[in-house]
N, C-alpha and C positions, 0 to 999 in steps of 0.2 A: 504494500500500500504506500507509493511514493506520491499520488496525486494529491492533490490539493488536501490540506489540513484543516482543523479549524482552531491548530497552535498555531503561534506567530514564528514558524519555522518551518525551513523545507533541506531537500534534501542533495546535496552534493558531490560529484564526483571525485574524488581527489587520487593522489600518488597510490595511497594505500589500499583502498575501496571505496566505500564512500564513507560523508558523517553528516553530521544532524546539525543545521546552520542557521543562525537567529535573520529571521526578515527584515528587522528594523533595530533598532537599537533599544534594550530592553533593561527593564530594574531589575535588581533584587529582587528574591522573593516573586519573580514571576511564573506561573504555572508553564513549561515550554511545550509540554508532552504528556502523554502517558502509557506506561507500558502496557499494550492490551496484548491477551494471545489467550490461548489454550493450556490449562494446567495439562502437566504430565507426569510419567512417570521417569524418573531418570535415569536407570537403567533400563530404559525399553529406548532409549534414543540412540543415535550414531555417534560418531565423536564429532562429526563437523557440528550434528544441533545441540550438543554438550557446550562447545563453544559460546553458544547463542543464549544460554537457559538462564534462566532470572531465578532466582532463589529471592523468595518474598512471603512475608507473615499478613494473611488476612485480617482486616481491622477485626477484632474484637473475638482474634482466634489466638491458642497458644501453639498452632501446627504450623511450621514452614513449607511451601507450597515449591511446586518449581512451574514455570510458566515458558514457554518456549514465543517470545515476541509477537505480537504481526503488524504492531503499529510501529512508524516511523520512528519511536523512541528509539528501535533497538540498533537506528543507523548512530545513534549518539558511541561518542569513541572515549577510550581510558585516558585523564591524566592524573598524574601523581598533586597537582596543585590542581582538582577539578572546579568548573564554575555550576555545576549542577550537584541536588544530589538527588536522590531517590528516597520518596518517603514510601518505605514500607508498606503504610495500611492501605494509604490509596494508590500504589505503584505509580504518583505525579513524581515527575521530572521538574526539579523546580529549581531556580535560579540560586546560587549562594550569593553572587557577584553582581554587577552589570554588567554586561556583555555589548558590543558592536557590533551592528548590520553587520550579516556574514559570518559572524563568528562561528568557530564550531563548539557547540555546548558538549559538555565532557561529564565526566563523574568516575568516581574513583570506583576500579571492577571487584577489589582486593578487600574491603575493610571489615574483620572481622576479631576473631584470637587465632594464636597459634595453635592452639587444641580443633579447630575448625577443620573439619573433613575439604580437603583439595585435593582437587580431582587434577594430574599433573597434564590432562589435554589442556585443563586452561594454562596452560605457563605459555608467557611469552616474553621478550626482550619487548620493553616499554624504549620508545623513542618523544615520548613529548618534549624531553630538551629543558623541564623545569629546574631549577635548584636541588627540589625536593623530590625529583627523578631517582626511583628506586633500583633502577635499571633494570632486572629480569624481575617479573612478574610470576613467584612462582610458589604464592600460599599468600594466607591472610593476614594481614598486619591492624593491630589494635589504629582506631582512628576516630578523629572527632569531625574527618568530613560527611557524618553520616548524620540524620537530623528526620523523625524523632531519635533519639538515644537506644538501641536497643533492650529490650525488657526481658528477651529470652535468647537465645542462641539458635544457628544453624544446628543443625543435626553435625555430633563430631562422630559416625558411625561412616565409616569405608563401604563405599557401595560396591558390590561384588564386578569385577572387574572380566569381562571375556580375554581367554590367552590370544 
């Protein structure tokens, strides 16, 4: 679903693949997106839609969900200093920063504990080029770019893995 939004964002081609780009220049605190899709189950997916999977807690549920995209959110790309982040209960993509026409809206892919089950198809060498550039992308790291606060955890249980 790359056609027309009814967030103040569209969607981009760029070097890597694509990403998730502000229309006009936008506040804090502005809603960009939202991740809609299909819950599933995560071991019944491939590894390329492993890549793609959202790990997300239903408002007013203490169960972690895994949702596999299909809104334009999911063009939104990792940075280590993101200007989005992803609120949980309503899966909105919402602005930390201001951001400028064109910008590509970001949010951190990582933020969790160490005890957190990662799945090593997500690892990747991060290139955003920030300061605070973690460089290989390859488990959760404790973080405050996350908002609301977490109240429960991912599941830290290793999901059975095909040889």
């Amino acid at each position: 679903m790359t056609g027309q939004s009814q967030y103040p964002t569209h969607v981009e081609n760029v070097p890597y693949g694509q990403a998730l780009c502000a229309n006009t220049d936008l506040e804090g605190g502005t809603v960009v997106e939202q991740f809609t899709g299909d819950d599933v189950e995560y071991d019944q997916l491939s590894d390329y839609d492993k890549c793609y999977v959202l790990n997300y807690q239903p408002k007013g549920s203490t169960e972690w969900k895994w949702m596999l995209p299909k809104s334009n959110a999911r063009f939104a790309n990792h940075s280590c200093d993101p200007n989005a982040y992803i609120c949980s209960e309503t899966r909105n993509l919402i602005l930390r920063r201001a951001v400028k026409k064109n910008e590509q809206i970001t949010f951190l892919y990582n933020p969790g504990t160490e005890s957190d089950y990662w799945d090593p198809v997500w690892n990747f060498k991060c290139c955003c080029g920030t300061p605070q550039c973690q460089g290989d992308i390859d488990r959760y790291r404790v973080s405050d770019l996350v908002d609301p606060p977490r109240t429960t955890k991912p599941s830290t249980v290793p999901l059975p893995r095909e040889e």
